[in-house]
Structures are given as structure tokens and as C-alpha cells.
VEXDREN-2710 file (C-alpha; in Angstrom, 1 decimal):
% VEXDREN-2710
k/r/px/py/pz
1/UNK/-33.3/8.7/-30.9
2/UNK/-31.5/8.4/-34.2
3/UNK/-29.0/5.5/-33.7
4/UNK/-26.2/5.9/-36.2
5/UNK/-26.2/9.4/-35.4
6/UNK/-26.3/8.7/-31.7
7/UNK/-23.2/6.2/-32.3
8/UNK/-21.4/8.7/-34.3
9/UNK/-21.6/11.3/-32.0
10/UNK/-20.2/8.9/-29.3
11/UNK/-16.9/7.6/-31.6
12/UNK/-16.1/11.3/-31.6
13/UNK/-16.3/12.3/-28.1
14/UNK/-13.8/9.1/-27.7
15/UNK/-11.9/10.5/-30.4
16/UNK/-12.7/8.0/-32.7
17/UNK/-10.4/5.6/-30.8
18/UNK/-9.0/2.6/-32.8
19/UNK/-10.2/0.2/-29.9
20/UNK/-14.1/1.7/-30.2
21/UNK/-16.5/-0.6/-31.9
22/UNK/-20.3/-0.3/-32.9
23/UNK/-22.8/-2.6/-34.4
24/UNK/-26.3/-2.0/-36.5
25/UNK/-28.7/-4.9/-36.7
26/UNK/-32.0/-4.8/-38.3
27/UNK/-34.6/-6.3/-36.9
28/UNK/-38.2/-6.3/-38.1
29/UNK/-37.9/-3.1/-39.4
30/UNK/-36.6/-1.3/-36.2
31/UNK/-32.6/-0.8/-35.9
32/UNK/-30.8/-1.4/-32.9
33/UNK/-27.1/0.1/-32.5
34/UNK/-24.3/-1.2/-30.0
35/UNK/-21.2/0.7/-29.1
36/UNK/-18.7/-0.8/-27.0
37/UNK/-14.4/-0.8/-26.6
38/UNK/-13.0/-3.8/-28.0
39/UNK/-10.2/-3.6/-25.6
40/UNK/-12.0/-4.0/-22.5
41/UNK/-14.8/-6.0/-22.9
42/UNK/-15.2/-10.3/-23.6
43/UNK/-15.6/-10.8/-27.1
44/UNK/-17.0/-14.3/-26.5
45/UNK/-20.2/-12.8/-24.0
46/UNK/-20.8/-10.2/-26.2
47/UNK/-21.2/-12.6/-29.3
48/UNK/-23.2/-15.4/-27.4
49/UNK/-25.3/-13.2/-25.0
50/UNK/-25.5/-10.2/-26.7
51/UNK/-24.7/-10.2/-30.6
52/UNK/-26.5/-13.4/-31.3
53/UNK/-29.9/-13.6/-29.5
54/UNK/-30.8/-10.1/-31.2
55/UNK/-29.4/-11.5/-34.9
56/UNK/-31.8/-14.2/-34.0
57/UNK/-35.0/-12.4/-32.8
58/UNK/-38.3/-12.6/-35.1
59/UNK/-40.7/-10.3/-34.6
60/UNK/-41.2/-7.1/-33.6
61/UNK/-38.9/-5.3/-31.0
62/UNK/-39.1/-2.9/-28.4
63/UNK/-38.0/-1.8/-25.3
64/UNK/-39.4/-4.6/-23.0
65/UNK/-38.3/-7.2/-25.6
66/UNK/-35.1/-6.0/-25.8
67/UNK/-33.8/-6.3/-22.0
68/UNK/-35.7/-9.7/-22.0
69/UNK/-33.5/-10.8/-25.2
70/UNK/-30.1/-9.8/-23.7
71/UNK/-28.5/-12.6/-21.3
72/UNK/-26.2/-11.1/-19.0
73/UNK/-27.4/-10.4/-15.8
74/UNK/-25.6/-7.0/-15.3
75/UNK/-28.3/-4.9/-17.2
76/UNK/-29.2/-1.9/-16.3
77/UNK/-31.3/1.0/-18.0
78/UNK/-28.9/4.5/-18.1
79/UNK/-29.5/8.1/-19.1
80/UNK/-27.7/9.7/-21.9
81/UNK/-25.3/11.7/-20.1
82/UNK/-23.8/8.2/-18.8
83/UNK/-23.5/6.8/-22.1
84/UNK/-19.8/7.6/-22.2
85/UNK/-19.1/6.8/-18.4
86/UNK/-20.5/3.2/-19.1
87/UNK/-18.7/2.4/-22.5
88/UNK/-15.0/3.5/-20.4
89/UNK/-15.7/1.1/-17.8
90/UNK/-16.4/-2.1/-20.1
91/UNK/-20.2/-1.6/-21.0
92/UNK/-22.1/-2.4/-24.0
93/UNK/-24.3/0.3/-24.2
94/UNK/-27.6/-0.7/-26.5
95/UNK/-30.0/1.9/-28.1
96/UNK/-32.9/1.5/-29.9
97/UNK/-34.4/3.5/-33.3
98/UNK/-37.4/6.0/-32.3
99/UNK/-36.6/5.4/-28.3
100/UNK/-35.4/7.7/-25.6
101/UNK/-34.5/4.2/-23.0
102/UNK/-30.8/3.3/-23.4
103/UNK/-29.3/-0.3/-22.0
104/UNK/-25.8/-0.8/-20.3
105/UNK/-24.7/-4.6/-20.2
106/UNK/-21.3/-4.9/-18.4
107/UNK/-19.2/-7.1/-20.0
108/UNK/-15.9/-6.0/-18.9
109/UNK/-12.9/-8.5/-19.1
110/UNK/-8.6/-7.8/-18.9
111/UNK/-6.4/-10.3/-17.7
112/UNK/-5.3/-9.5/-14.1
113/UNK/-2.9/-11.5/-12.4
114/UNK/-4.3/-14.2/-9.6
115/UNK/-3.8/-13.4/-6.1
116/UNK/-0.5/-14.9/-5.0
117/UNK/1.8/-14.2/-2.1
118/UNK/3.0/-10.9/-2.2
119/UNK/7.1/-10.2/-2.6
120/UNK/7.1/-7.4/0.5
121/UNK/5.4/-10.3/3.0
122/UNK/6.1/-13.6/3.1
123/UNK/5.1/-15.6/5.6
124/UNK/6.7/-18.7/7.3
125/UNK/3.2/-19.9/8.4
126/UNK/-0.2/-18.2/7.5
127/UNK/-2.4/-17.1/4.9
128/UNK/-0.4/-16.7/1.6
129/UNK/-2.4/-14.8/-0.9
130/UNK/-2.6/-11.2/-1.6
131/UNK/-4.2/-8.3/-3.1
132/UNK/-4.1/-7.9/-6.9
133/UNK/-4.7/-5.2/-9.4
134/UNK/-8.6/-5.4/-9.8
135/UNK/-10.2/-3.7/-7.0
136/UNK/-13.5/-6.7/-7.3
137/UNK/-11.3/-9.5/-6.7
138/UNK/-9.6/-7.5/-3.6
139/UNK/-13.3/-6.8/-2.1
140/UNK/-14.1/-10.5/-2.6
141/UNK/-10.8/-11.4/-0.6
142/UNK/-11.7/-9.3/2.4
143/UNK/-15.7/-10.9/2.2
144/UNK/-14.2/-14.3/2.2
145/UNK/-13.3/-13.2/6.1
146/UNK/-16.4/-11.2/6.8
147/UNK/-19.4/-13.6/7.0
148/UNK/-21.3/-11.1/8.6
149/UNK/-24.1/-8.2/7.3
150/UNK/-21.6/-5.7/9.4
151/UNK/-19.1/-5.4/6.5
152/UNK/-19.7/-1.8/4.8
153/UNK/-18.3/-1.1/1.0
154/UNK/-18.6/2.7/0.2
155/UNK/-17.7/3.7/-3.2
156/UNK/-15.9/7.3/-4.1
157/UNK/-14.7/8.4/-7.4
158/UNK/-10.8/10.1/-7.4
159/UNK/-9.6/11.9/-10.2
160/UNK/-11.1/14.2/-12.5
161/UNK/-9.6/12.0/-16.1
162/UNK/-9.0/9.1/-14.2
163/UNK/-12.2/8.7/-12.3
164/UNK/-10.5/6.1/-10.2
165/UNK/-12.5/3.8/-7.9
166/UNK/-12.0/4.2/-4.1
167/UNK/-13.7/1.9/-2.1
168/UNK/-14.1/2.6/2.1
169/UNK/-14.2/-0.6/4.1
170/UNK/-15.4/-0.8/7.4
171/UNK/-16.9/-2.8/10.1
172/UNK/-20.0/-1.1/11.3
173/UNK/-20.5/-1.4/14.7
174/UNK/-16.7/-1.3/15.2
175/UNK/-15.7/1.4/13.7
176/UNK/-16.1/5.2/14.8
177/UNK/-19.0/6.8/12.2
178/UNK/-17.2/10.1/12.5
179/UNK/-13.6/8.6/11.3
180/UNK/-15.3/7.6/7.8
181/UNK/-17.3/10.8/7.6
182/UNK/-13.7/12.5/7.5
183/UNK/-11.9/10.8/5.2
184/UNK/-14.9/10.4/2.8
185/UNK/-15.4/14.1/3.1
186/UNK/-11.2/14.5/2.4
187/UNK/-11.5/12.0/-0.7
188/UNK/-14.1/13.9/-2.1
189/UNK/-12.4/16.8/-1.6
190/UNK/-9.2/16.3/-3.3
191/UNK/-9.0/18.0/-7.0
192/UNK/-6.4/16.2/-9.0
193/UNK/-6.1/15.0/-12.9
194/UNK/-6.2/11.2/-12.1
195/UNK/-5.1/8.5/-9.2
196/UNK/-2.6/6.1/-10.8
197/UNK/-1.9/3.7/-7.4
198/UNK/-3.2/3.8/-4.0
199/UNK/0.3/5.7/-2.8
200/UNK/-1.0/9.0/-4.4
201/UNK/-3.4/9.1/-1.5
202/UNK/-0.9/9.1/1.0
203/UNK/0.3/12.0/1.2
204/UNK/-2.9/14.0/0.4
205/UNK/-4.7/12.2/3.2
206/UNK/-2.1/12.7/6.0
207/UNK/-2.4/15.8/8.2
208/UNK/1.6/16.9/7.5
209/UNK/1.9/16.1/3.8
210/UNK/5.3/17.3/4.0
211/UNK/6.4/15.5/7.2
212/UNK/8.7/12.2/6.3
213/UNK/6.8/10.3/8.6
214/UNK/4.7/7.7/7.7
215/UNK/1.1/8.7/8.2
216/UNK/-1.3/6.1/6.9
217/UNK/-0.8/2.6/6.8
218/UNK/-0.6/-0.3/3.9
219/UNK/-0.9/-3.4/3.4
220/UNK/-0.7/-6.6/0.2
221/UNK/-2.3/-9.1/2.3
222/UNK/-6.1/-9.6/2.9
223/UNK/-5.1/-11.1/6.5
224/UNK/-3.2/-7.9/7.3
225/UNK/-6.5/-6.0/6.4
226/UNK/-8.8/-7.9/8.0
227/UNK/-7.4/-7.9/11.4
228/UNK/-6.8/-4.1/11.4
229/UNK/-10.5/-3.6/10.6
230/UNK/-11.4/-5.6/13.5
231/UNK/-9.5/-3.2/15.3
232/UNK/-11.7/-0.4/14.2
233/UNK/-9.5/0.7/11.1
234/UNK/-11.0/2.1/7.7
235/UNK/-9.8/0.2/4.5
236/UNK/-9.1/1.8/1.3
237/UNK/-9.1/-0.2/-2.1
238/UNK/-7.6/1.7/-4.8
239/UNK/-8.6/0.1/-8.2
240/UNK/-5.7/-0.6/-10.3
241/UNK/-3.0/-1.0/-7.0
242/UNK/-2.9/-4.3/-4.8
243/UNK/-1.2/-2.0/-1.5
244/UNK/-4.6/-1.1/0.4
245/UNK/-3.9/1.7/2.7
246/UNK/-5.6/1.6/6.5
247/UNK/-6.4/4.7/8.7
248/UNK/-5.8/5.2/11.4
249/UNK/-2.0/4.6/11.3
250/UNK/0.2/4.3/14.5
251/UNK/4.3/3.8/14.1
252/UNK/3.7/0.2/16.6
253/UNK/1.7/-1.2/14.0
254/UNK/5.4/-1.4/11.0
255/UNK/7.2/-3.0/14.0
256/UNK/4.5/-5.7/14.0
257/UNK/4.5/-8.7/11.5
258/UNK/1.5/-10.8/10.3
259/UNK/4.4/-14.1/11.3
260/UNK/4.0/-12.4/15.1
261/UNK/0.4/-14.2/15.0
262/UNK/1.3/-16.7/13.7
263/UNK/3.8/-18.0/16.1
264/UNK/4.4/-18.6/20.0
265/UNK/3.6/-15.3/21.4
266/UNK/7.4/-15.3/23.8
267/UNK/9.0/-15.5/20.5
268/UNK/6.9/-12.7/18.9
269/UNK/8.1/-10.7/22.2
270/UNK/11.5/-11.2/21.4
271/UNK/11.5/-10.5/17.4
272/UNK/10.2/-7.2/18.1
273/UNK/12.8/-6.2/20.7
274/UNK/15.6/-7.4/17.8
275/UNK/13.5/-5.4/15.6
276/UNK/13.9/-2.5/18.0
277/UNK/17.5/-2.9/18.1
278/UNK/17.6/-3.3/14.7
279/UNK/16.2/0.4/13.9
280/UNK/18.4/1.8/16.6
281/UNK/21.6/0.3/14.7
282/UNK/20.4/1.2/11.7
283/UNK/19.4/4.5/12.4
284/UNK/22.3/5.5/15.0
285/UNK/24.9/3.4/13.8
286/UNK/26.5/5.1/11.0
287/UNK/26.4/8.6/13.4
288/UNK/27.5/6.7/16.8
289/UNK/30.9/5.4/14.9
290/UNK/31.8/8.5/13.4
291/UNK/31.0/10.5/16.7
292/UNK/33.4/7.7/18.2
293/UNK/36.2/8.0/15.9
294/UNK/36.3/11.5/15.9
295/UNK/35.4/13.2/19.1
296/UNK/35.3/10.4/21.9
297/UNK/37.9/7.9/21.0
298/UNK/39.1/7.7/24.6
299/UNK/35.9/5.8/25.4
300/UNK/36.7/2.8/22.8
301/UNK/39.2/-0.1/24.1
302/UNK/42.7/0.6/23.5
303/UNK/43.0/-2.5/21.7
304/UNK/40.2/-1.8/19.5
305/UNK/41.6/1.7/19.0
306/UNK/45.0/0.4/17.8
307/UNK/42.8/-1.5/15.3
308/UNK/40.6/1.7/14.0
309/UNK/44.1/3.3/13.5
310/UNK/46.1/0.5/11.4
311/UNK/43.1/0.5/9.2
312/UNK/42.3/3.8/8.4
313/UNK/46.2/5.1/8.4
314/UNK/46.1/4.6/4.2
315/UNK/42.3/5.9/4.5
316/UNK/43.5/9.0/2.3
317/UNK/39.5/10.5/3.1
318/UNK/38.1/11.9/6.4
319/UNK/36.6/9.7/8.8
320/UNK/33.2/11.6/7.4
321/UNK/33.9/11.1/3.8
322/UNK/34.5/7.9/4.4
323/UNK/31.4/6.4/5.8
324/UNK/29.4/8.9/3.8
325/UNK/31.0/7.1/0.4
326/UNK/30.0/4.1/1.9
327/UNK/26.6/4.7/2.3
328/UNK/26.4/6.0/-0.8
329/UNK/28.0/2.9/-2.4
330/UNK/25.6/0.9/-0.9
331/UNK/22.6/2.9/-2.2
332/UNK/23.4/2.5/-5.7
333/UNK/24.3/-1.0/-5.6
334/UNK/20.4/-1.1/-3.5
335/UNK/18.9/1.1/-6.3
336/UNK/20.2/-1.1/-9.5
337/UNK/19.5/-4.4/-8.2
338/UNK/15.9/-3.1/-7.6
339/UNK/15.9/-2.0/-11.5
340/UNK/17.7/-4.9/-13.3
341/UNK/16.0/-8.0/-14.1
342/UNK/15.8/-10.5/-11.0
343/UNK/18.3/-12.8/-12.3
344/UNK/20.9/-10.0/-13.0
345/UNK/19.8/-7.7/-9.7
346/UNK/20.6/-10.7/-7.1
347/UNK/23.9/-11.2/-9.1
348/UNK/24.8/-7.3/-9.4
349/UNK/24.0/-7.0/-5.7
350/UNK/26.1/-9.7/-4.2
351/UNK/29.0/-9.3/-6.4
352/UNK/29.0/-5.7/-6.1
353/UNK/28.9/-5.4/-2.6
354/UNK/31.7/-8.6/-2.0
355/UNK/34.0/-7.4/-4.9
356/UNK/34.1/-3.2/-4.5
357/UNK/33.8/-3.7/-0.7
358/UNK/37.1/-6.0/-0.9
359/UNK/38.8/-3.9/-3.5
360/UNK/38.2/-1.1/-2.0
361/UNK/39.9/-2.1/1.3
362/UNK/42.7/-3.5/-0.6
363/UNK/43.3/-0.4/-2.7
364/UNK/43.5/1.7/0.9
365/UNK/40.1/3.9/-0.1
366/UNK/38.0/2.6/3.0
367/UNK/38.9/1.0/6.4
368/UNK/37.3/-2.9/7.0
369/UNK/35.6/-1.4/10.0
370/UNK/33.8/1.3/8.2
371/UNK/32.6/-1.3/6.0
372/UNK/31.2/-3.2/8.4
373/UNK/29.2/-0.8/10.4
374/UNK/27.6/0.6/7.1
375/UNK/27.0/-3.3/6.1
376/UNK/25.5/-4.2/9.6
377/UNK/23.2/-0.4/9.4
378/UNK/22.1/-1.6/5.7
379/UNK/21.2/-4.9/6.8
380/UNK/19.4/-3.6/9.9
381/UNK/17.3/-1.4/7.9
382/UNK/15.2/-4.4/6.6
383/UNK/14.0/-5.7/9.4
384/UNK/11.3/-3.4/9.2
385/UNK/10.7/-2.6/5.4
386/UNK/7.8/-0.8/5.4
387/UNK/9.7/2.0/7.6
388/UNK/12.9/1.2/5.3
389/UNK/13.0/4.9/3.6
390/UNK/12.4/7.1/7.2
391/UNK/15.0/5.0/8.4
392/UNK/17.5/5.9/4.9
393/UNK/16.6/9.6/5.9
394/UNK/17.4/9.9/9.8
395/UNK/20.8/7.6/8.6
396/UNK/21.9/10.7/6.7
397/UNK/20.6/13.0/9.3
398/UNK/22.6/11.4/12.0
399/UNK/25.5/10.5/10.0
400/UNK/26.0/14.3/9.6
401/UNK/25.2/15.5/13.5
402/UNK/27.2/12.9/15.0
403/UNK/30.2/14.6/12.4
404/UNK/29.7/17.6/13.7
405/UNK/28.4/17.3/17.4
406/UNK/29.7/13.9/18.4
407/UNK/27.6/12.3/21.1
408/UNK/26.0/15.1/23.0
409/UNK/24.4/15.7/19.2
410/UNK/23.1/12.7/18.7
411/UNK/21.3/12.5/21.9
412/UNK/19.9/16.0/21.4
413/UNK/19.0/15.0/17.9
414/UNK/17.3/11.5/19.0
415/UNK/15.3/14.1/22.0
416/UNK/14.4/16.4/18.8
417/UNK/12.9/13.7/17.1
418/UNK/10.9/12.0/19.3
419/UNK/9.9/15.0/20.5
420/UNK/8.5/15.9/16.8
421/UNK/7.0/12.4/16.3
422/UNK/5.7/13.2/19.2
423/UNK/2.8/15.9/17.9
424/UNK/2.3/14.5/14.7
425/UNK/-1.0/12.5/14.7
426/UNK/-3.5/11.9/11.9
427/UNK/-6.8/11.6/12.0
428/UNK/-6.9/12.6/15.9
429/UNK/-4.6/9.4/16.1
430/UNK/-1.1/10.1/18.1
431/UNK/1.8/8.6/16.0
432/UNK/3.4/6.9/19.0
433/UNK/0.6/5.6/20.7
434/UNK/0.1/3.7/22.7
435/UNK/3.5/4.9/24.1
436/UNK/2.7/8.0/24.1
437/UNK/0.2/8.7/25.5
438/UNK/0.6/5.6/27.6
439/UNK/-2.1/3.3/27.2
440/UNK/-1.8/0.2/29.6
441/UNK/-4.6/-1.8/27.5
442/UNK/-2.7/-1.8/24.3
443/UNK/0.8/-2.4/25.2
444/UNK/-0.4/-6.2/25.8
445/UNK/0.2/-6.2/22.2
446/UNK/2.9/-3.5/21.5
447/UNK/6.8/-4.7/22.2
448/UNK/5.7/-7.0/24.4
449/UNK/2.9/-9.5/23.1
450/UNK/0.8/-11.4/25.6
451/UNK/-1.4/-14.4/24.7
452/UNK/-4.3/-13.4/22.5
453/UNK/-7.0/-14.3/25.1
454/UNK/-5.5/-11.9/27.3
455/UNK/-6.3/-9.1/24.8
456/UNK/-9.8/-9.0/25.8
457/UNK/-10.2/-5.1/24.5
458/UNK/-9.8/-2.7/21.4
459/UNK/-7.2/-0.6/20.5
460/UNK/-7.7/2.4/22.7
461/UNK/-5.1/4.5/20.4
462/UNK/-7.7/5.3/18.2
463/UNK/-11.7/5.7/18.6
464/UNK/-13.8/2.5/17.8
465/UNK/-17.3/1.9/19.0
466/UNK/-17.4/-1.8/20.5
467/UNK/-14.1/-2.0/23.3
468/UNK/-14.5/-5.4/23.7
469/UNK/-13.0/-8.1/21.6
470/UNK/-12.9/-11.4/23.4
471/UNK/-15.4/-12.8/25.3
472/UNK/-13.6/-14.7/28.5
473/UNK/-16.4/-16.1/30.0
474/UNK/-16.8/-18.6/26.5
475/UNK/-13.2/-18.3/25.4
476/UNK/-14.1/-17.4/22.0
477/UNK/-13.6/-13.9/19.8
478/UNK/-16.6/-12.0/18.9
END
């Protein structure tokens, strides 16, 4: 192998990059070549453990000599058609004059932020770090609560210009083989330029791409992870996104919080059931006034009625229009405080809402109790965040059939719906479980949640091998 052509060759395939650097050192008559990216790699191991001891070696060189003069551990020996591969991912890749044998030496390095609490799960009491960018530092978060040889890491490549790392993690023992074989097989199957977060998976892993249902879960926090792989689940860390998605997904599992297990288990029971409420409000509420106002007003109070009508009598929109332009309203003011800076969104947000909300009722374009039921909707919404743009969707959705078919509509509508959710399921897992079907085992820990050495079995929602989870004769988990 000629090594300045052999480096030359290389700079071109990378399109002679401004981040791509090579070295030629001469060493007892035999020259040894180095091509790495400046950009990704730690210039000060690659000058003491790599540069240096070969600038220093006397005598002759070859092969053998070679791997024993390099330091870092991470060397490994690589055929020619990975030369490229290795030099994208953070290798120095070493050749030598006359030689067929190629060295990789990974000496990647890129400042990644350290894993802190994430902004979508706080915790009151509980673990508080979570996932990061760099899919090695998220692996050794879930081993730091896996001290056991059952922990499996299988690694797929996603993305034909990408070649993004997705890694499968598992419990063996726990989980059901058959689940991994399938979504290994439908990772390996996808055909798509390049993986840019773990949210590109989503969709093409979920049996109804086009459905607006939620279909595989996600978490940011290690915790979160770990206990839903003790469950049976199948982990997936994307490299380059700190959301690791879970399959199999169930609709229960966004009405649960990692504070829920953290906390007395009566009050867990009766968060949930205000969560519960909270997606009915926020979902129905919008419809249920405007079916109200304009189809079954005879049902409000009178005095209430008398109130509706001295505060919409200026209202120069429809009842409809109205709420609708509310809604709206709030979904901008949602939408630029999520854009601006922190210190200007909080401000842009607040101000927004408290100065167009009051000047708008002043100047007669919306009634006080419009604005509050939108408010108390928008409000609800957030109780459950990670089902926060469903809920937006079905808002509109009901908003317009309680317009048009008052009350009767909305039932029917709600019947429609939960009818669809119904028969969606992914990965042979029913959304709705374990309400539907009704499984007895794992409502201990649905809206209800008993104490946690009364869950003595498995999810049942979804297939895992081992059932049993506590041990009651010793009193201590498995």
C-alpha cells in the first residue's frame, strides 16, 4: 500500500473537507500515514498517544511494532472498505508503506452537554438526571441500574447518509424474543436518507403512521426507562436525541408520572383521577359550552343564563367564532413563547394572555365566560404533556361537532372515538389496555394505584416472559 496515495484518495472521497487532516512520519526508512477529522477527534490523545510515541520510535517498524507503539486502548485492525466509515465516526485510521493491515484508534471527542434534569419532567422527589445527546453516556445511565448480565444492547444502523446509531435495549429473560425480532426486522427495514432525532422513528414504527394517536412511547429520564424495561418493554437509543422511545406503548402509561412512585400511593390514586378530569375538560370543554349556549340553554341555571346573555349581548361574533378566536389566540401566544428566548417567552406569555384577554373583553370582541372556559381547557391540557397535541386536535374536533350537533354530537363523537382507539394497537399491543380488554392484574396500577407489594405480577397488556415481579414470601423485588 502506497500511503500518500492511499491518503489522497481518501481527502477526495471526503471531498477534500476543510476539517480532514493527515500526517507522514518517517521512520527508519518506512513511512507511516494518518488521516483523521480535526473536528471530531481529541487533539491532546492524538498528540500524546498517537503522534508522539511514533515521532519517537528508533528502529525498524512494522506491523506488530506499530499496534504495540500506539496507546489507546480502542485499536482495532479494519479492512479498506471501512477506512472511510471509521474516519466519520472519530477514528484515526494508521497505514503503513508496503502493508495491506490498516489500524483504527478511536479517539472521538465533541462537547455534549452533562446529563441534568430534563425541562418536560421534573420531579418533586426522585432521580433527577436525564438523557443527553451522546447515545454512550445514555447506555451508561441505564447500566448504572442494571447490575445484572441480563441487560442486552443490540446495535442497528438507520439512515442510508446518516448511518445513525440505534441501539435495542432489553432485559433478557423479561422480555418477549419475538417483540425484538420485529422491531429489529422493521428498523432494518426502513429506507430513508438519514435519522436526525429519535421522533423520526415514530411514525415509521407504528402500525397506523397516519393515525394521530400516539403509538410508541418516550421518555428523558433513565428512571422512566428503566422501570418500563422491567416491565418487559424494548428501549430505543437514538444517537444524537436524549427522548428514548419504549415499545410497547399503551395510552395508561402518559396518564402515569414518574412523581406517582415517588409518593403515597392514595395520593398517586387521586392525581390520576384529576388528571382524568383534566383531559375530559380539556378535550370536551370548549365543545360542551358551545353546545350549551347554543342548542341546550334551557338546561343552564337561569341565573347563570342571564349572565351568558349580559356578556355576550356586545359579542358582535357567533357564539362559534367566538370560542374558535379564542383558541386560536391562545395558540399563538403558546407557539411564540415556545420560540422566543426564555426570558422574553415567560413575559410574552403572561402579558399577552392578561392584557388581550382584558382588552378584549373590554372592547366587547369576547364574552368573560368564553375566556374562561378556553383558559381553564388550555390549562387542563398540561396536565398530561406528553398527550398535549392529541388533546389540541380532538379540542378542534369537538369544538366544531358540538357547533353543529350540540350534545347528542358530542356523545356520538366521544362513542366514535373510543371506539377507534379502540382497534388501534401496535406491536399486537391494544392502545387501551388494560381497559380494554379488561385485565384485572394490571389495573392495580392503572387509575387506581395500590401499594407496590401488591403488584406481585407483570404487565399482562403486552407479552413478557417472566409474570412475576415481587416475591411475597421475602418481601423483596426480583
Amino acid at each position: 500500500m502506497q500511503v500518500k496515495k492511499e491518503i489522497e484518495q481518501i481527502k477526495q472521497k471526503l471531498h477534500n473537507s476543510v476539517d480532514v487532516a493527515d500526517r507522514v512520519i518517517e521512520i527508519g526508512g518506512t513511512t507511516v500515514g494518518l488521516v483523521y477529522l480535526k473536528s471530531m477527534t481529541d487533539n491532546a490523545i492524538f498528540s500524546g498517544y498517537i503522534f508522539e510515541p511514533l515521532a519517537k520510535f528508533e528502529g525498524e517498524l512494522n506491523f506488530e511494532e506499530l499496534k504495540k507503539t500506539i496507546r489507546p486502548n480502542d485499536v482495532t485492525e479494519i479492512k479498506e472498505d471501512e477506512i472511510v466509515k471509521n474516519v466519520l465516526k472519530g477514528a484515526v485510521v494508521i497505514f503503513l508503506e508496503n502493508s495491506e493491515q490498516i489500524l483504527s484508534a478511536d479517539i472521538l471527542k465533541f462537547n455534549m452537554r452533562p446529563p441534568s434534569e430534563p425541562p418536560t419532567s421534573p420531579v418533586i422527589m426522585g432521580p433527577r438526571e436525564g438523557f443527553t445527546e451522546d447515545y454512550k453516556t445514555n447506555i451508561t445511565l441505564i447500566r448504572r441500574r442494571f447490575h445484572d448480565e441480563n441487560l442486552a444492547l443490540e446495535s442497528v444502523l438507520v439512515g442510508e447518509e446518516t448511518q445513525t446509531q440505534v441501539i435495542l435495549a432489553y432485559l433478557d429473560g423479561v422480555v418477549d424474543k419475538k417483540l425484538v425480532k420485529k422491531i429489529k426486522k422493521k428498523l432494518e427495514d426502513i429506507k430513508i436518507d438519514g435519522i436526525v432525532d429519535s421522533y423520526y422513528l415514530v411514525t415509521l414504527l407504528s402500525s397506523r403512521p397516519n393515525s394521530f394517536l400516539k403509538q410508541v412511547g418516550s421518555a428523558e429520564k433513565p428512571d422512566i426507562i428503566a422501570a418500563k424495561m422491567l416491565e418487559g418493554r424494548v428501549a430505543l437509543i437514538v444517537d444524537g436525541s436524549p427522548i428514548v422511545l419504549t415499545i410497547p406503548f399503551v395510552f395508561l402509561e402518559d396518564l402515569q408520572s414518574s412523581n406517582d412512585y415517588y409518593t403515597n400511593y392514595l395520593y398517586s390514586t387521586l392525581i390520576r383521577f384529576v388528571r382524568i378530569v383534566a383531559i375530559l375538560l380539556a378535550t370536551l370543554g370548549p365543545g360542551t359550552f358551545i353546545a350549551l349556549q347554543l342548542f341546550h340553554y334551557n338546561v343552564l341555571p337561569f341565573k347563570y343564563l342571564i349572565t351568558i346573555a349580559d356578556s355576550t349581548q356586545q359579542v358582535p361574533f357567533t357564539p362559534f367564532i367566538e370560542i374558535l378566536f379564542i383558541l386560536l389566540l391562545f395558540q399563538i401566544l403558546y407557539e411564540v413563547s415556545l420560540r422566543l428566548p426564555s426570558y422574553l417567552g415567560l413575559a410574552t406569555s403572561v402579558v399577552g394572555a392578561l392584557i388581550l384577554g382584558d382588552t378584549g373583553v373590554k372592547a366587547g370582541l369576547i364574552s368573560p365566560p368564553a375566556v374562561i372556559v378556553v383558559a381553564i381547557a388550555k390549562i387542563a391540557l398540561y396536565t398530561v404533556p406528553e398527550q398535549s397535541s392529541q388533546i389540541t386536535i380532538l379540542q378542534y374536533v369537538f369544538l366544531l361537532i358540538g357547533a353543529s350537533l350540540g350534545l347528542l354530537g358530542l356523545i356520538g363523537g366521544m362513542i366514535y372515538f373510543l371506539a377507534y382507539a379502540n382497534s388501534v394497537e401496535n406491536f399486537d399491543t391494544p392502545y387501551l389496555a388494560p381497559f380494554s380488554p379488561f385485565i384485572l392484574s394490571d389495573n392495580k396500577d392503572a387509575l387506581f394505584k395500590v401499594p407496590l407489594e401488591e403488584m406481585t405480577n407483570l404487565p399482562k397488556s403486552f407479552k413478557n416472559e417472566n409474570k412475576e415481579r415481587f416475591d411475597e414470601s421475602s418481601g423483596q423485588e426480583h
